[in-house]
C-alpha positions as CSV (number, residue, x, y, z in Angstrom):
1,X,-26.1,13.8,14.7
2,X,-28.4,11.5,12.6
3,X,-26.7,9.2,9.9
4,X,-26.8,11.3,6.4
5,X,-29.5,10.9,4.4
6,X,-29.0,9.1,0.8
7,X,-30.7,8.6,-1.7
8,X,-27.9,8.7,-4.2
9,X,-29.7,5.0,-5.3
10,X,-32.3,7.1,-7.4
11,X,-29.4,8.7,-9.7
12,X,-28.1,4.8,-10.2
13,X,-28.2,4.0,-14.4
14,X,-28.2,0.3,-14.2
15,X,-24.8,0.5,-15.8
16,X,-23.3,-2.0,-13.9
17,X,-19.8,-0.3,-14.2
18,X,-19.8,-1.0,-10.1
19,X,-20.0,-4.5,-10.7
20,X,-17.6,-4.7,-13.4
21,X,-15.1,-3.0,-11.0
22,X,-15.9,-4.8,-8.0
23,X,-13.1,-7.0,-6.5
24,X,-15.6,-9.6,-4.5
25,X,-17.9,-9.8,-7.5
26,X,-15.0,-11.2,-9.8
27,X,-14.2,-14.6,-7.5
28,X,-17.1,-15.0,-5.3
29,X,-20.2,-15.9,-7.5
30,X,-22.4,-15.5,-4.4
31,X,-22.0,-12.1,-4.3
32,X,-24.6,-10.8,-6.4
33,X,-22.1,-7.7,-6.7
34,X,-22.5,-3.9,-5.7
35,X,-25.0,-2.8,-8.1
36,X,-27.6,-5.3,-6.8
37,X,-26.3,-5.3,-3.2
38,X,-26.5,-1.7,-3.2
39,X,-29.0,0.6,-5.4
40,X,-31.4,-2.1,-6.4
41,X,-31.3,-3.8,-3.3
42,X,-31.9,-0.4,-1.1
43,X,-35.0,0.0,-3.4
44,X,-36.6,-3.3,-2.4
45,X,-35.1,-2.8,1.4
46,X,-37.1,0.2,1.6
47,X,-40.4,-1.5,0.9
48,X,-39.5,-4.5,3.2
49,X,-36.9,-4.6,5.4
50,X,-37.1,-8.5,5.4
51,X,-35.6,-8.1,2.0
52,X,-32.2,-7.9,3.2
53,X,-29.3,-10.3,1.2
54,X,-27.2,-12.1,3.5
55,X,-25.0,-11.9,0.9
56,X,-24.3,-8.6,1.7
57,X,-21.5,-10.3,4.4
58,X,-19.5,-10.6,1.2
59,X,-18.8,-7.2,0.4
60,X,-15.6,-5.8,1.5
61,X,-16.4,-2.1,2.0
62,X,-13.4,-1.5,-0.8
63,X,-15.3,1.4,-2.4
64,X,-13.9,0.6,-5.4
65,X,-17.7,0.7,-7.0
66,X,-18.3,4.3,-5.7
67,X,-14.7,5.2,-7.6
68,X,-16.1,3.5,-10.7
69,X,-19.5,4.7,-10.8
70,X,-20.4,7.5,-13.3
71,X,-23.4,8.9,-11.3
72,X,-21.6,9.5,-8.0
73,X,-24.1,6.6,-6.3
74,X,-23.0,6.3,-3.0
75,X,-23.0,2.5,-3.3
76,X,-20.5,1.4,-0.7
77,X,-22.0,3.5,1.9
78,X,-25.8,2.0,0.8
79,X,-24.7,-1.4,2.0
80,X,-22.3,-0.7,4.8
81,X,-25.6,1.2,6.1
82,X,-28.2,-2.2,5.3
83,X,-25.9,-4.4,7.2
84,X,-26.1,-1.5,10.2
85,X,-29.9,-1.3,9.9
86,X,-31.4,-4.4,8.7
87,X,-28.6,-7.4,9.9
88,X,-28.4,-8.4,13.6
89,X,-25.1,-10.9,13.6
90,X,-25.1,-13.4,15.6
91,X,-22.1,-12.5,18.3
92,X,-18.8,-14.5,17.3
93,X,-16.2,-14.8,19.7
94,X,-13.8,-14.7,16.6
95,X,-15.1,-11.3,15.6
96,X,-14.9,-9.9,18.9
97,X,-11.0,-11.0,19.1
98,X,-10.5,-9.5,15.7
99,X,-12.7,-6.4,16.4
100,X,-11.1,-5.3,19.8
101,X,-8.0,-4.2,18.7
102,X,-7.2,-2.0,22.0
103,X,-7.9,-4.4,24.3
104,X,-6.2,-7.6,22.4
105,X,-2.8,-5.0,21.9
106,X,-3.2,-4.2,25.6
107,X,-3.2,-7.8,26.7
108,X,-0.2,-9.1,24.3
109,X,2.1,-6.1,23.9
110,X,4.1,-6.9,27.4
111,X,4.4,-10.5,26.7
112,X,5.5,-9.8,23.2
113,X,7.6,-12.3,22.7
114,X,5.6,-15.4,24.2
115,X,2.5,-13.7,22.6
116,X,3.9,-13.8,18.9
117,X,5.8,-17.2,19.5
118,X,2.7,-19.2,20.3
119,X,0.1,-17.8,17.8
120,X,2.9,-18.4,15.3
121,X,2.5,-22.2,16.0
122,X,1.6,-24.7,13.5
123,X,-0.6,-26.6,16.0
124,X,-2.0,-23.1,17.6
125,X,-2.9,-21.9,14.0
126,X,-4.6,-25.5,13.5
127,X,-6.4,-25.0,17.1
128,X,-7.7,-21.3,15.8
129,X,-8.6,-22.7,12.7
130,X,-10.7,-25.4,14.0
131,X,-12.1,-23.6,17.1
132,X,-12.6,-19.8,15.8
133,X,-12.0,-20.0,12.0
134,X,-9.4,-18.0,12.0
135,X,-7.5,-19.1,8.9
136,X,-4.5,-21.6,9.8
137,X,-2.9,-20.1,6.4
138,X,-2.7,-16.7,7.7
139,X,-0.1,-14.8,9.9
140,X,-1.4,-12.8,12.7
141,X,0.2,-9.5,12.9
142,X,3.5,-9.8,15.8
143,X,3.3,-7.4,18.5
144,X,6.1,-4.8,19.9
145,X,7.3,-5.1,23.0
146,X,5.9,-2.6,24.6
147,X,3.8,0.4,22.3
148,X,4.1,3.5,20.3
149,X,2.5,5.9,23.3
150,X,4.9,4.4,26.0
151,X,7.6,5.4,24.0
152,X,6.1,8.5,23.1
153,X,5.7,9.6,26.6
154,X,9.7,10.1,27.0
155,X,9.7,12.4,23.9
156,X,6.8,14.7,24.9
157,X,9.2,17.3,26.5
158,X,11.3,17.6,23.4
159,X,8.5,17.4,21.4
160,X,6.9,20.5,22.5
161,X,10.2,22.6,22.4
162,X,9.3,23.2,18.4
163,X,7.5,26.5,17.6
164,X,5.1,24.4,14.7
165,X,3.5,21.6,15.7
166,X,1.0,18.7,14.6
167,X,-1.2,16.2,15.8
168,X,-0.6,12.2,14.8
169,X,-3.6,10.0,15.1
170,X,-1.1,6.9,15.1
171,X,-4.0,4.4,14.8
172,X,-3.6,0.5,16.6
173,X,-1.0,-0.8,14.0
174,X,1.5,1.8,15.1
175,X,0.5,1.7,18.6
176,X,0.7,-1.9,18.9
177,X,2.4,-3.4,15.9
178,X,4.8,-0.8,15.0
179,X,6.4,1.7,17.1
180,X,9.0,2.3,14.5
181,X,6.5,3.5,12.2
182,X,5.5,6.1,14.9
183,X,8.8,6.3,15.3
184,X,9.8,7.4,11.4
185,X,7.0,10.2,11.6
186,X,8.4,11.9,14.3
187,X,11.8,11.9,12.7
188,X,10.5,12.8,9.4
189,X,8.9,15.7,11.0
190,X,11.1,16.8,13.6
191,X,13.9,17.1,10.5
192,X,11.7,19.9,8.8
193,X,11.1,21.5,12.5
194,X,7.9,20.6,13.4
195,X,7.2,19.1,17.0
196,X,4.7,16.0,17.0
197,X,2.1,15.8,19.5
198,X,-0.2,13.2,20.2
199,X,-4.5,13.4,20.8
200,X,-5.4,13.3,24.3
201,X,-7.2,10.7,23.9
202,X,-6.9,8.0,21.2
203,X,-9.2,4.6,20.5
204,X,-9.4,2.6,17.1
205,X,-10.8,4.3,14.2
206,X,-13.5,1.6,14.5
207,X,-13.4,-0.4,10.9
208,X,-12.9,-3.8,12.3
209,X,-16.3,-3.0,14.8
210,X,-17.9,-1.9,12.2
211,X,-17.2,-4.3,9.9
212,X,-18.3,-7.6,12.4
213,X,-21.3,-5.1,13.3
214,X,-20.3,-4.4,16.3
215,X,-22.1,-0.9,15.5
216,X,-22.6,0.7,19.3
217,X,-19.0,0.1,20.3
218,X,-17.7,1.8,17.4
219,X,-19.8,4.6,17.7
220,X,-18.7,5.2,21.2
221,X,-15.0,5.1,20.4
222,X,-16.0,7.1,17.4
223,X,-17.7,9.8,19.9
224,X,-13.8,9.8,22.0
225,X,-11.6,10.0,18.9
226,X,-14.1,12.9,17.2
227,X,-13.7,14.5,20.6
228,X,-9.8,14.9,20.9
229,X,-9.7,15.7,16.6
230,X,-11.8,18.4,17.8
231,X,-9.5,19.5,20.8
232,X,-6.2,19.6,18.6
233,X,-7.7,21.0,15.5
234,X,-10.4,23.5,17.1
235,X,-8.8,23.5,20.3
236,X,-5.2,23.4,20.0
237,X,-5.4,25.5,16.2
238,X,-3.0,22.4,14.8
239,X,-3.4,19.8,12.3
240,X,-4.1,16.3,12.4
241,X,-1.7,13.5,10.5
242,X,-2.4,10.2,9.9
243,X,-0.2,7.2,8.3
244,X,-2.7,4.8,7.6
245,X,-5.0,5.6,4.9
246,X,-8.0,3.2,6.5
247,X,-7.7,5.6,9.3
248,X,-7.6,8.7,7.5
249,X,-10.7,8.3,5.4
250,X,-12.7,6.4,8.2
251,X,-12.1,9.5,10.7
252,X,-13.0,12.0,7.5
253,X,-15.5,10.1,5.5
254,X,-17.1,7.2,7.8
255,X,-17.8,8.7,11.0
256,X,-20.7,11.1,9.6
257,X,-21.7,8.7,6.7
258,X,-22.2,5.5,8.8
259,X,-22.0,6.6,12.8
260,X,-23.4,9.4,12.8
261,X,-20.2,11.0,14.4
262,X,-20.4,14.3,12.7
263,X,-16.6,15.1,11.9
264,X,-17.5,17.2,8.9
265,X,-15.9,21.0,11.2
266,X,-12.5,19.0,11.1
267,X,-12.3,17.0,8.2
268,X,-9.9,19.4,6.4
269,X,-7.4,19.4,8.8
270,X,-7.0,15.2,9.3
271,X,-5.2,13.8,6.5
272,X,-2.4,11.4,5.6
273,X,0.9,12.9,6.7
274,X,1.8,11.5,2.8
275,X,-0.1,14.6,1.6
276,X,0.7,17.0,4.5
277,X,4.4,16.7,3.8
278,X,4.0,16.9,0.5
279,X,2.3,20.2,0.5
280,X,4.7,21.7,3.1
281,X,7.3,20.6,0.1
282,X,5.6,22.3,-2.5
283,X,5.1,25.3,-0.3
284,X,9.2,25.6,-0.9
285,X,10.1,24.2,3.0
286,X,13.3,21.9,3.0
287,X,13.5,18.0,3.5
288,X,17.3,17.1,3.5
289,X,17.4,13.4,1.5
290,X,20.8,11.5,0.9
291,X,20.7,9.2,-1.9
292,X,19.1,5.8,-1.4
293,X,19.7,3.0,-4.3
294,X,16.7,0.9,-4.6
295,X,14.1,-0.1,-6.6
296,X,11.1,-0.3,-5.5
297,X,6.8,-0.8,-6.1
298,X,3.6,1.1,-4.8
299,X,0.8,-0.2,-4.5
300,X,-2.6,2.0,-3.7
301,X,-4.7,0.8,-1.2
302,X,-8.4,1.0,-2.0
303,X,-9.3,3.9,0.6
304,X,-6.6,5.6,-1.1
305,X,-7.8,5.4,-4.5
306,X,-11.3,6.6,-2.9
307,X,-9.4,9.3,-1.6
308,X,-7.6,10.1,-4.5
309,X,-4.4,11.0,-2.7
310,X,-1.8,8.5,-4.3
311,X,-0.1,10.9,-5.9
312,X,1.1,12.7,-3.0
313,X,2.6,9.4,-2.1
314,X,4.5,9.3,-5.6
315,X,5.8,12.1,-5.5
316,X,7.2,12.0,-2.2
317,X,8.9,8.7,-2.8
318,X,10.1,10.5,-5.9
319,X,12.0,13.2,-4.1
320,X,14.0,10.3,-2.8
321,X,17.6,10.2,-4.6
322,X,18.3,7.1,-5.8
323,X,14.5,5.6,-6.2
324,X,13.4,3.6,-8.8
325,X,9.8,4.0,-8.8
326,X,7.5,1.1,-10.1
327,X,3.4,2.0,-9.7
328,X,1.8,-1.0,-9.6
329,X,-1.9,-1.4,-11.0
330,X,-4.5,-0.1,-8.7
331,X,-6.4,-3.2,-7.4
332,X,-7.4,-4.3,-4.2
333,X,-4.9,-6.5,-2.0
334,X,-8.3,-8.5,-1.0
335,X,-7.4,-8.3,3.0
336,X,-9.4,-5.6,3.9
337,X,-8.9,-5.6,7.7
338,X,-10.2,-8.7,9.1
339,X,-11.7,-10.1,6.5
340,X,-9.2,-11.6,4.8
341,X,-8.5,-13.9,8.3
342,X,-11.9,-15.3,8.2
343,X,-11.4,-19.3,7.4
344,X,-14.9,-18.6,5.3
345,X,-13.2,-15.5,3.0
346,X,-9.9,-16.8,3.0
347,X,-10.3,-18.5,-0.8
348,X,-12.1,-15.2,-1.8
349,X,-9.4,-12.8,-0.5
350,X,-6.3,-14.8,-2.4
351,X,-8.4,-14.6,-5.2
352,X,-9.0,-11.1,-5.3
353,X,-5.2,-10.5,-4.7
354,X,-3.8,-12.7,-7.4
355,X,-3.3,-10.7,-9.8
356,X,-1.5,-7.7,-7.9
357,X,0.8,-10.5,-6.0
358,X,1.5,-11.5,-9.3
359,X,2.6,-8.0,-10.3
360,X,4.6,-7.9,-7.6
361,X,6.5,-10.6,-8.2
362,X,7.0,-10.0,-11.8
363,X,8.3,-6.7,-11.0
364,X,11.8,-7.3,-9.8
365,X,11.6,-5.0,-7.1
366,X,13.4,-5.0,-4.0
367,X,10.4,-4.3,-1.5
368,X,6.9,-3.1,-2.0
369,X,5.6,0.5,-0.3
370,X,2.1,1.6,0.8
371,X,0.2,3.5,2.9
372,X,-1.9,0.7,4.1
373,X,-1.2,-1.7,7.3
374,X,-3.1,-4.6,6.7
375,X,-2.2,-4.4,3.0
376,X,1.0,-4.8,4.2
377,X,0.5,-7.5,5.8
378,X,-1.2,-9.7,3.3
379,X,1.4,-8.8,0.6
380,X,4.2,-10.1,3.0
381,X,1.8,-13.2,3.7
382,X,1.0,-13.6,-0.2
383,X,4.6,-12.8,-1.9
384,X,8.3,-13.4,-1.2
385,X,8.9,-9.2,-0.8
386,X,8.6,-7.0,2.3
387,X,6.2,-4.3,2.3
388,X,7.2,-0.8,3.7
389,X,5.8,2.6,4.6
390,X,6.7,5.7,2.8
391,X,7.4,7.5,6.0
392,X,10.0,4.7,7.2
393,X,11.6,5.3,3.7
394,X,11.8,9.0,4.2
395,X,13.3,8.4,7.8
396,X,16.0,6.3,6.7
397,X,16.5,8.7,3.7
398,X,17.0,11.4,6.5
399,X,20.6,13.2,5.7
């Protein structure tokens, strides 16, 4: 399948409401923002390739200018696709690190412990600083000892046992980071009788390739992953849950609109298992909750917003007894995947996230929820509150 075609940039009004709403835009005066980056750039692109911004590295692929825009300009998607078409990056070791997320949680999840110990190093974070600019001020993500599938692989029996079943794409986070997460799901869904079964054959969604331009190699785990969505949703006749939101809308949305991985005959049966549950609640099926005390704050992640699902989210957490709900402003974090580590965007991604970690902080909540991993992980790095999953809330809400 050929990339879609767009030429949404003809329907562009020169509003600027993009701009306005653009995270990047708002701290980094050398990015000339999406409205220039995007429509009025493609224009000129189109008449000579040698056109091409390098400031286009700045944009985060938020899509928070496609959410604001009043003429449905596919903006976001206009640059993602002039940095596939018309950049050729330099290869980075760095990036490759950061972009190879199978083969670096491979190689650290069964030394774990050492693995997570040493990066965590004040002189190691200096020596990635200095050698791979990889921001000394950040906090790589810790690995489990041992992953999400391993575990899985005891369950599987069990798992099929269960007349109604589902499909989890659990995504490197889980896999690697956070097998309790995985975990939660299964609980969660086992609880309202539904067995969880995994794709045969899993790789990264592909936004950290995609992002450092490593454009082939994302398109071939692209191909793998668009092959086993197929199986379980064509195939198999089930659904396919996700709990990151990155995930979700890259496997929906991304594939066909950047890859070329036409995903289009499943997309309506791969969403956030957020929304799933909530429709199988609405639909009247049970979800036995005991009261939890707490107070808590969402926050939307920016694929989210695009997606416009957050208020499955809510409303889930709101079936909770006990919860004190806080919604935080919608605004971006400023991580976005491995952006935020770059020693270069480091300044530019606190920036974008100061005023939601100021929110956060002003909110008197006990922890912070959303559906977002690396969100996650640069509110932890960025405020003095955890950040937690819905699902994992839901779990330990289990009656």
């Amino acid at each position: 399948m050929s990339l879609i075609a767009d030429n949404s940039f003809e329907n562009c009004i020169k509003c600027t409401v993009c701009t306005t709403y653009c995270p990047v835009a708002k701290v980094n005066p050398n990015y000339p923002g999406p409205k220039q980056a995007g429509p009025d750039g493609e224009r000129l692109r189109l008449k000579d390739p040698a056109l091409f911004d390098e400031a286009l590295k700045y944009c985060t692929n938020c899509k928070r200018c496609e959410v604001a825009c009043p003429s449905d300009v596919k903006i976001g998607d206009i640059i993602q696709r002039a940095r596939i078409n018309y950049n050729k990056p330099k290869f980075k070791l760095r990036d490759a690190i950061l972009s190879n997320t199978d083969l670096m949680g491979t190689l650290s999840t069964p030394f774990a412990p050492l693995v997570n110990a040493t990066v965590g190093l004040k002189p190691v974070k200096r020596l990635l600083d200095s050698a791979l600019k990889i921001d000394h001020r950040r906090q790589l993500p810790k690995y489990s000892h041992g992953t999400f599938r391993g575990w899985y692989r005891k369950q599987v029996e069990r798992q099929q046992k269960f007349d109604e079943q589902i499909a989890f794409f659990h995504g490197c986070f889980v896999n690697y980071n956070d097998p309790q997460l995985g975990k939660d799901l299964v609980s969660v869904f086992n609880a309202m009788g539904i067995g969880v079964q995994l794709l045969k054959k899993e790789k990264c969604c592909g936004v950290p390739l995609i992002a450092n331009g490593f454009i082939e190699q994302a398109k071939k785990q692209a191909s793998v992953n668009a092959d086993s969505l197929a199986d379980a949703v064509i195939g198999k006749g089930i659904p396919v849950v996700a709990t990151s939101s990155t995930c979700t809308f890259t496997l929906r949305d991304e594939y066909p609109h950047l890859l070329g991985i036409d995903t289009t005959p499943v997309r309506d049966k791969v969403e956030l298992a957020t929304r799933y549950l909530y429709r199988l609640l609405s639909e009247g099926r049970e979800l036995k909750l005991k009261s939890t005390p707490m107070r808590i704050a969402y926050h939307t992640p920016c694929h989210m917003e695009k997606m416009g699902w957050t208020a499955y989210t809510l409303a889930l957490l709101e079936r909770i007894p006990g919860v004190e709900l806080v919604v935080l402003e919608s605004q971006c974090c400023g991580i976005a995947g491995t952006y935020g580590f770059k020693k270069e965007n480091y300044e530019t991604s606190q920036g974008i996230g100061a005023s939601l970690f100021r929110q956060i902080e002003e909110s008197g909540v006990d922890f912070v929820v959303t559906d977002c991993e690396t969100c996650k992980w640069q509110i932890e790095m960025s405020t003095t509150k955890r950040c937690e999953h819905p699902i994992s809330l839901l779990a330990k809400a289990l009656a």
